[in-house]
N, C-alpha and C positions, 0 to 999 in steps of 0.2 A: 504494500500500500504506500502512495505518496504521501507527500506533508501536503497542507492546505496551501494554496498559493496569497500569497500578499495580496489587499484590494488596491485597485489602480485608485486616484485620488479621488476622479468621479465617482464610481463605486463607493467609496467612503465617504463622499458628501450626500451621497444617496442616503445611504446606510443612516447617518447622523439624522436625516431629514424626516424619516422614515420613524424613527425613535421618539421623534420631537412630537410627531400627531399620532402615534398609537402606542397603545401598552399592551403584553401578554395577558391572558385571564388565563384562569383555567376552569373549563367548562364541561362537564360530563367526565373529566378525568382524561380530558384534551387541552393544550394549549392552542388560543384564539386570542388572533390578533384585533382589540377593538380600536376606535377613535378615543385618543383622550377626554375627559368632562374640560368644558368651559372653563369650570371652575380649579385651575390648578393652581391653588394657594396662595390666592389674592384675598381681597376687603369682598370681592362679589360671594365670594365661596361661604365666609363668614358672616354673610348676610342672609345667605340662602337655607345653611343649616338652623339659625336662628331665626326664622320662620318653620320650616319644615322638619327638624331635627328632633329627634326623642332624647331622653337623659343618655340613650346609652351611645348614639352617636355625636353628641356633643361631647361625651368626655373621650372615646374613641378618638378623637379631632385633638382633645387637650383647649376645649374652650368650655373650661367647668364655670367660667363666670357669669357664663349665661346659663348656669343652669339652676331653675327657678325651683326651691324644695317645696315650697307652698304648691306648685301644681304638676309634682314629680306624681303620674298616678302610680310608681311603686312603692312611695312613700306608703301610703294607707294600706297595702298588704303586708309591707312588714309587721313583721311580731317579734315585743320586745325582747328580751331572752333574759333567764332567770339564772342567778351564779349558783353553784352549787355550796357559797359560802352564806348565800343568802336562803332565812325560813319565811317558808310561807306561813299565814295566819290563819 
């Protein structure tokens, strides 16, 4: 077997350009090539998740400051937890 050959410069400004509007996914347990989102980590991005974001993709993102506990609906499901130093009455 040969080695791979070097890309000529074209080829490699292709290549770069090509990177720049798509990302890998993995899809069905296949790697597919889609279009980047718009939103690649700008103020727009940041604006979009904070209308449409849930607690768990805002902190996913690492913008916990908008995230509001007064209307986290996980908040109300948790249950508080009891120490095993602590007696019940």
């Amino acid at each position: 077997m040969g080695r791979k050959r070097k890309l000529r410069p074209d080829e490699k400004a292709e290549k770069k350009r090509r990177k720049e509007i798509f990302t890998t996914v993995m899809i069905g347990g296949k790697q597919k090539r889609v279009k980047r989102s718009r939103f690649g980590g700008n103020v727009e991005s940041e604006e979009f998740l904070k209308r449409n974001g849930g607690p768990i993709a805002l902190h996913e993102e690492g913008l916990w400051h908008l995230i509001d506990e007064e209307e986290n609906p996980l908040k109300k499901q948790m249950i508080p937890m009891i120490h095993s130093d602590e007696k019940k009455d």
